[in-house]
C-alpha positions as CSV (number, residue, x, y, z in Angstrom):
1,X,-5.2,43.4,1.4
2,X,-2.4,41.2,2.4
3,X,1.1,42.8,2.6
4,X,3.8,41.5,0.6
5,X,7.2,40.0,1.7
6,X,10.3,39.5,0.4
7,X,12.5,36.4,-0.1
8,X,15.3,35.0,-1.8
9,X,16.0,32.0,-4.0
10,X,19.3,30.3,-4.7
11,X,20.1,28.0,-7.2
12,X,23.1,25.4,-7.2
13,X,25.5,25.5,-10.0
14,X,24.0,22.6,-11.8
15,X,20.3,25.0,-11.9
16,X,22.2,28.1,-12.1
17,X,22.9,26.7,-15.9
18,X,19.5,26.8,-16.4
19,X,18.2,30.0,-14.6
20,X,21.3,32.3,-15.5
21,X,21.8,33.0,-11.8
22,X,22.5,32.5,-9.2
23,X,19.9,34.0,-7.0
24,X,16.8,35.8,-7.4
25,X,15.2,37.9,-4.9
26,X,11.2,38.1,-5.0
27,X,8.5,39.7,-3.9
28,X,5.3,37.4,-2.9
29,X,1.7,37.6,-1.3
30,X,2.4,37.2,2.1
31,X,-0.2,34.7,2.6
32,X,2.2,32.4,0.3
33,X,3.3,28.7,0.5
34,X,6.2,26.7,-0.7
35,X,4.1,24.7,-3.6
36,X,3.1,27.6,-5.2
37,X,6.3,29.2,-4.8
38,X,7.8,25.7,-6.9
39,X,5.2,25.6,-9.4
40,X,6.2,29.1,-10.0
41,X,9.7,28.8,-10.3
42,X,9.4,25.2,-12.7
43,X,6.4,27.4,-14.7
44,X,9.2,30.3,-15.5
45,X,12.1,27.5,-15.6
46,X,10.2,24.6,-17.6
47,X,13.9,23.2,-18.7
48,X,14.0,22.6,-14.9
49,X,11.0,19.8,-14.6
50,X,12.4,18.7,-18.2
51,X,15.9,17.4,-17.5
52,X,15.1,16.3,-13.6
53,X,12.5,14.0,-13.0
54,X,10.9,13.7,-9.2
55,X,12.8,12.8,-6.8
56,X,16.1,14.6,-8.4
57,X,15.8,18.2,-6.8
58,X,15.4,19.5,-3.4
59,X,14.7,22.1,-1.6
60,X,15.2,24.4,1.6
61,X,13.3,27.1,3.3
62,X,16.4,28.2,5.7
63,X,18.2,24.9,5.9
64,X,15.4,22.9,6.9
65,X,13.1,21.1,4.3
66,X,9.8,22.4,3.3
67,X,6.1,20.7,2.9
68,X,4.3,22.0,0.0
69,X,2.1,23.8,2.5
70,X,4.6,25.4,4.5
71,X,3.8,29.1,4.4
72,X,6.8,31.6,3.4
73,X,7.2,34.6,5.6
74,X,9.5,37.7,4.9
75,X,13.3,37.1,5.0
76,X,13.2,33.5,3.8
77,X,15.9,31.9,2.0
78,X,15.3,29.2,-0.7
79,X,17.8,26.7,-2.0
80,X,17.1,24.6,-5.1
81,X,19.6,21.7,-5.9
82,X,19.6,18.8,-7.9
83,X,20.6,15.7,-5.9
């Protein structure tokens, strides 16, 4: 059984409006990517994908920007903005 890890997502203060915070810690299968991570978050945070269309967000996995395969590993930090 995979073991989990633990990461952090932070929210600009344009998101945080939507989310309520400003950060969320998590706890993931450590076997876990960045597009399922997203898909996650815009699942719990559908207002998100509503009022931004593509191309109007971004993202970082510790300053540097993420594929959508690009595993997450324990200690990560994520940073959603809109652009």
């Amino acid at each position: 059984m995979p073991q989990g890890i633990n990461i952090i997502i932070r929210y600009d203060k344009t998101l945080q409006e939507i989310t309520g915070t400003a950060e969320d810690p998590a706890r993931l299968s450590s076997n876990s990517i960045f597009a399922w991570l997203l898909e996650c978050i815009l699942m719990e945070y559908p207002e998100i994908e509503e009022k931004y269309p593509p191309g109007t967000l971004y993202f970082q996995v510790n300053g540097y920007t993420p594929k959508s395969y690009s595993p997450l590993f324990d200690g990560d930090e994520i940073y959603f903005g809109v652009v």
